[in-house]
C-alpha positions as CSV (number, residue, x, y, z in Angstrom):
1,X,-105.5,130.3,-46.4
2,X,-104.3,133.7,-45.2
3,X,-107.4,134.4,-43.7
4,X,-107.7,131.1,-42.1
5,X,-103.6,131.6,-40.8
6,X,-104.7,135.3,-39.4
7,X,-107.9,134.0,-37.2
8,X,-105.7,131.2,-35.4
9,X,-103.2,133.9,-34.7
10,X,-105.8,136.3,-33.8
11,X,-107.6,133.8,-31.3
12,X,-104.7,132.2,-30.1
13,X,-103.1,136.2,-28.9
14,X,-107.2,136.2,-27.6
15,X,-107.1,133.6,-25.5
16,X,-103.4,133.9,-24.3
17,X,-104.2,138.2,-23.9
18,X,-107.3,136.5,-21.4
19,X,-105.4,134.3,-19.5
20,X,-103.0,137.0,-18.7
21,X,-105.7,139.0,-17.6
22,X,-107.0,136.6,-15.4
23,X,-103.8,135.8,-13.8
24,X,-103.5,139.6,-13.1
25,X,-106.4,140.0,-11.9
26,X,-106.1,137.0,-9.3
27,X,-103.3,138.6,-8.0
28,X,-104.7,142.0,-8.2
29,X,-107.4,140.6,-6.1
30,X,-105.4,138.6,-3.6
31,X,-103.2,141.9,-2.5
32,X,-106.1,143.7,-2.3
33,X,-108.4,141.3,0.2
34,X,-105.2,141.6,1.9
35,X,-104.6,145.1,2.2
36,X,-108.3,145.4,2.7
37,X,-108.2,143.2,5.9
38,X,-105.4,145.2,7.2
39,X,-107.2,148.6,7.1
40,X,-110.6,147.5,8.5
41,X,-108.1,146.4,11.3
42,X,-106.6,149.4,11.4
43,X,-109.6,151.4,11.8
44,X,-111.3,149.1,14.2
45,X,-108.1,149.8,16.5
46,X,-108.9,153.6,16.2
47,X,-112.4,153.3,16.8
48,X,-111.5,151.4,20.3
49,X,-109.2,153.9,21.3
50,X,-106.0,151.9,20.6
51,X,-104.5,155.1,18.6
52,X,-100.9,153.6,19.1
53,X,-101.6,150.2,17.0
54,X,-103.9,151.9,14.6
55,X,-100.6,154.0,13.5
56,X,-98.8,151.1,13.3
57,X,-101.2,148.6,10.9
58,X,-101.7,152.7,8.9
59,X,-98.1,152.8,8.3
60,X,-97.8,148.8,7.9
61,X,-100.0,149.7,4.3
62,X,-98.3,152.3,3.4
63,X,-94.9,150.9,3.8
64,X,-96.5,148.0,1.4
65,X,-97.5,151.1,-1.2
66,X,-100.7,150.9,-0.5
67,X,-100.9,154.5,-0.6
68,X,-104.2,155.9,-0.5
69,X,-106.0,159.5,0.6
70,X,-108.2,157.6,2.9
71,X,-104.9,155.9,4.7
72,X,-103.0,159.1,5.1
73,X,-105.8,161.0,6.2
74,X,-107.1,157.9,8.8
75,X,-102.9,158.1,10.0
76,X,-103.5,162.1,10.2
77,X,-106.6,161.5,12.8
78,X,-104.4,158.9,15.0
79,X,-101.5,161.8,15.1
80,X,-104.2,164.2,16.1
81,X,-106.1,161.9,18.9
82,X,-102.0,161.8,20.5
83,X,-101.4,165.6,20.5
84,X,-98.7,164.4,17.6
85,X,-100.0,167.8,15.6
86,X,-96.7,167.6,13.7
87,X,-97.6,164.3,12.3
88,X,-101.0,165.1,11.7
89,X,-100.3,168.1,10.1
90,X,-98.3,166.2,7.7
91,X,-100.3,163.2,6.9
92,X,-103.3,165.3,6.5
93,X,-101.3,167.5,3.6
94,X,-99.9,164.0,1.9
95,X,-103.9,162.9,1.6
96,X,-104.9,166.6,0.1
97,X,-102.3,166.0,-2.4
98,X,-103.3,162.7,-3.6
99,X,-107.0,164.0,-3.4
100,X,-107.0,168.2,-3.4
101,X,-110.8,168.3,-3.0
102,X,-110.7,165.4,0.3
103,X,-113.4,167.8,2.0
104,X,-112.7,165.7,5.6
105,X,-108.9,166.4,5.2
106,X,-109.2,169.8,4.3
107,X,-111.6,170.9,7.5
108,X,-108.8,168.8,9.7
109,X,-106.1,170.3,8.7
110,X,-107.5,173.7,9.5
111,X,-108.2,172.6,12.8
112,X,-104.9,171.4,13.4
113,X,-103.1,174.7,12.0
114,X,-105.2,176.0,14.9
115,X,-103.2,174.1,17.2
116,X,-99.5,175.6,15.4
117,X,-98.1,178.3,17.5
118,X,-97.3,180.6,13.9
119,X,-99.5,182.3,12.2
120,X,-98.3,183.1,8.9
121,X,-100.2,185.4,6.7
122,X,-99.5,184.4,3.1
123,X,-98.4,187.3,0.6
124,X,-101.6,187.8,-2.2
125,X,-101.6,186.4,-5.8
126,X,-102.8,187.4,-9.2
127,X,-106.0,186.7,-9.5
128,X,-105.8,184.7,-13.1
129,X,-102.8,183.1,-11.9
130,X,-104.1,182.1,-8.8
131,X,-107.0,181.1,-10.5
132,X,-105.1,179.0,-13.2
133,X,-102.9,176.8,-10.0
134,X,-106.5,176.1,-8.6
135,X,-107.9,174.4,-12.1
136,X,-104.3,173.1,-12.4
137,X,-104.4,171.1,-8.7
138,X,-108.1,170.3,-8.9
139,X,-107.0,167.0,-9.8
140,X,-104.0,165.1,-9.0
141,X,-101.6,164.2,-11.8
142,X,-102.9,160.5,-11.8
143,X,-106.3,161.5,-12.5
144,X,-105.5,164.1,-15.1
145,X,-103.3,161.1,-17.1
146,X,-106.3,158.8,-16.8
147,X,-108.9,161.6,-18.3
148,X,-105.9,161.8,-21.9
149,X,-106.0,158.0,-21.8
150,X,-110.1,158.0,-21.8
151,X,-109.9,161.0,-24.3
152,X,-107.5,159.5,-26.5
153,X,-109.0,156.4,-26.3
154,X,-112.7,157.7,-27.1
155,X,-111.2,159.9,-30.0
156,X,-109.4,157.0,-31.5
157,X,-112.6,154.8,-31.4
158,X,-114.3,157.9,-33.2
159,X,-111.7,158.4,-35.7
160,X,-112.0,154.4,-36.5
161,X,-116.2,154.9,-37.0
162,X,-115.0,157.7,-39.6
163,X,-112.8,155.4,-41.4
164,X,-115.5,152.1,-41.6
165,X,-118.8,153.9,-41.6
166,X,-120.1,154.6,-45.2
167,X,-123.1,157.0,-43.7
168,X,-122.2,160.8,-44.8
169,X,-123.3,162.3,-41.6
170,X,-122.2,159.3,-39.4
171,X,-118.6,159.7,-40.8
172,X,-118.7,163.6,-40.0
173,X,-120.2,163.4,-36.8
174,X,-117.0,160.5,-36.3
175,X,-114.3,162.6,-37.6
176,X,-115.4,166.0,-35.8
177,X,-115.9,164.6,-32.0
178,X,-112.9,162.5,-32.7
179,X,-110.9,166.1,-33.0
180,X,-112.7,167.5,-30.4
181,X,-111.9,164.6,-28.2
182,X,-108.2,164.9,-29.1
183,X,-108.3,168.2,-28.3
184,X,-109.7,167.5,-25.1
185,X,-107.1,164.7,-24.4
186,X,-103.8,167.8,-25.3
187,X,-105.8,169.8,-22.3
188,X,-105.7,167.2,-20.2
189,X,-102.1,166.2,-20.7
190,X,-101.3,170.3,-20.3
191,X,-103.4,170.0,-16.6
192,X,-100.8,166.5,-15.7
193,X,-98.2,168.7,-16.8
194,X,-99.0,171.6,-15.6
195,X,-99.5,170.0,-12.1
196,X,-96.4,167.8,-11.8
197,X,-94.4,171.2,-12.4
198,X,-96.0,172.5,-9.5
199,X,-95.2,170.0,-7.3
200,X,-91.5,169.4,-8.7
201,X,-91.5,173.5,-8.3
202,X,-92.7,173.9,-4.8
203,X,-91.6,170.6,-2.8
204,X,-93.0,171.3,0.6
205,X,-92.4,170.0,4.2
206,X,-93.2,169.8,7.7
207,X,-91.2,171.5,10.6
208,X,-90.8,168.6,13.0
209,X,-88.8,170.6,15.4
210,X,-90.5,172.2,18.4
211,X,-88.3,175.5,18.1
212,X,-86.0,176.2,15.3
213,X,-84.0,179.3,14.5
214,X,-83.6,180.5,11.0
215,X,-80.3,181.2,9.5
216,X,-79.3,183.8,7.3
217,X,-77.2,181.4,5.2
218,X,-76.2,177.1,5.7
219,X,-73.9,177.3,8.9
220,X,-74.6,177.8,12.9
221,X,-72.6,181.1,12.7
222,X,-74.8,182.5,10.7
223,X,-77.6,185.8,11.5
224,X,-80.2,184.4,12.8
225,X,-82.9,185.6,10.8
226,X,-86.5,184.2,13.0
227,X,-87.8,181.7,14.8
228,X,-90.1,178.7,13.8
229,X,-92.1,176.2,15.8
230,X,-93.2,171.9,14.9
231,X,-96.5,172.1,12.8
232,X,-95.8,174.7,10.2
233,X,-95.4,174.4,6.8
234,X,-92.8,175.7,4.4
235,X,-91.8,175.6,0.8
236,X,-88.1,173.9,0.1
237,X,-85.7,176.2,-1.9
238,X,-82.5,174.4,-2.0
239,X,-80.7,171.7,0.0
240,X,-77.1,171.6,1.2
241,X,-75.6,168.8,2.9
242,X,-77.4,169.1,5.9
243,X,-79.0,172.7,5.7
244,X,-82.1,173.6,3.7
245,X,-83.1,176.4,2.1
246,X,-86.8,177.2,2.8
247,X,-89.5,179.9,2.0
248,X,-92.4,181.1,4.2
249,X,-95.8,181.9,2.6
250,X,-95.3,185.6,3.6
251,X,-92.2,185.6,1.6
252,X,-89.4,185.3,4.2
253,X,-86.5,182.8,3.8
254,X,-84.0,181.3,5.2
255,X,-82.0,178.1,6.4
256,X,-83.0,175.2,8.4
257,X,-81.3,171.8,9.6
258,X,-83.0,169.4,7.0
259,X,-83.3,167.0,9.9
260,X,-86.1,169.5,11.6
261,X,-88.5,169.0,8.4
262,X,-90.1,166.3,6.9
263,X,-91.2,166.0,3.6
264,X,-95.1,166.3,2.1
C-alpha cells in the first residue's frame, strides 16, 4: 500500500514537474523568436548602412536584458561606423567581459584605442600573478558557475553508482571520480570567485568627455594633476557625490566629474 501511495505521488510531481517545463519552455521560446526577430533587424539595418536605427533596435534588446556578447559587440561596430569611438570603445569592453576570449571584439577594440588621443603605457606585473588573473578571467563568472553545477552534478551521479552498484571495481571507479569530480567542481567555484572579486575590485569606465582635467582631490580648486581625452579607459577608486576617484594603468590617480565616465 505504501508502495502503491509513493508511485501516484511520484508520477503525479512527474507529470506536474513536465507541465511546468513545458510551460517554461513556451515562454522561453516565445521571448526568444522575439528577441531573435529584433536582432536580425538590427543587423539588416547595419548591413544597409542605416547605422542610426541599427543602435536603436541594439539598445531596444538590451534594454529588454537581452544582454548578449554578440549585441554589445554588433552596438560597438555601429559607434565605430559614426566616429562615436567613445561608445564603441565601451560597448566593445562590455562584450569582452561577458566573453574575454570574443577574438572579433578583441581585434576592434585595438583598432579603436588607435583612434584615442592617450597612450598610456601600463605599469608591468608579476609574472605568476599576472598569469593567475589571465586563468582567472578566461571565463566569465556565468560560465565558471555552470562548469561547479556540471561538476557537482556528474560527481553526485558518481557517488550514487558507488552507493547502488554491487561490482567491487565499479564501486571504486564511482567513489574515486566522484571525488575527483568534486574537487574539480571547489576549483571551479574558486575561478567564479576569484573572477567576481576582480570585477567588484577593479570597476572600470569609459571617459566620455572630449577633454578633462584631473584633480588632485574632489573639488574644482583643486591642482590640477593631467589631462585626459573621450575614449580612454580607467579603473574607478572611489566615488564622491559627484567626483570620482580613478586610476590610470601607469599608476597615476586622480579625480574626475563622474558625469565624464561611463561605466563598463
Amino acid at each position: 500500500m505504501k508502495n502503491k501511495f509513493t508511485y501516484i505521488i511520484t508520477r503525479y510531481s512527474a507529470i506536474l514537474s513536465l507541465k511546468l517545463l513545458v510551460v517554461f519552455l513556451f515562454i522561453s521560446s516565445t521571448s526568444f523568436a522575439s528577441s531573435l526577430e529584433n536582432f536580425e533587424k538590427a543587423n539588416d539595418f547595419y548591413a544597409e548602412g542605416n547605422y542610426q536605427e541599427a543602435i536603436e533596435e541594439y539598445q531596444s534588446l538590451l534594454n529588454a536584458d537581452h544582454i548578449s556578447t554578440d549585441i554589445y559587440f554588433n552596438l560597438g561596430n555601429c559607434f565605430y561606423k559614426t566616429d562615436d569611438i567613445p561608445n564603441a570603445i565601451l560597448n566593445y569592453e562590455k562584450a569582452l567581459k561577458l566573453k574575454p576570449d570574443n577574438e572579433d571584439a578583441i581585434f576592434n577594440l585595438k583598432m579603436a584605442n588607435k583612434r584615442t588621443i592617450d597612450k598610456i603605457d601600463r605599469l608591468p606585473e608579476l609574472f605568476i600573478g599576472n598569469t593567475w588573473k589571465t586563468l582567472v578571467t578566461s571565463k566569465t563568472v556565468q560560465i565558471w558557475a555552470y562548469y561547479t553545477i556540471g561538476l557537482i552534478f556528474l560527481s553526485l551521479i558518481l557517488f550514487i553508482s558507488y552507493l547502488l552498484m554491487e561490482q567491487v571495481i565499479i564501486k571504486k571507479a564511482g567513489f574515486y571520480a566522484g571525488l575527483l569530480f568534486l574537487g574539480l567542481s571547489m576549483f571551479t567555484l574558486l575561478m567564479a570567485s576569484q573572477h567576481d572579486a576582480i570585477i567588484k575590485k577593479s570597476a572600470e569606465a569609459i571617459i566620455f568627455a572630449p577633454t578633462t582635467t584631473i584633480q588632485s582631490e574632489p573639488n574644482t580648486k583643486a591642482e590640477k594633476l593631467f589631462t585626459l581625452h573621450e575614449g580612454t579607459k580607467v579603473t574607478v577608486l572611489e566615488e564622491s557625490t559627484d567626483w570620482s576617484k580613478i586610476k590610470l594603468p601607469n599608476g597615476n590617480v586622480g579625480w574626475i566629474k563622474s558625469e565624464e565616465i561611463k561605466s563598463i
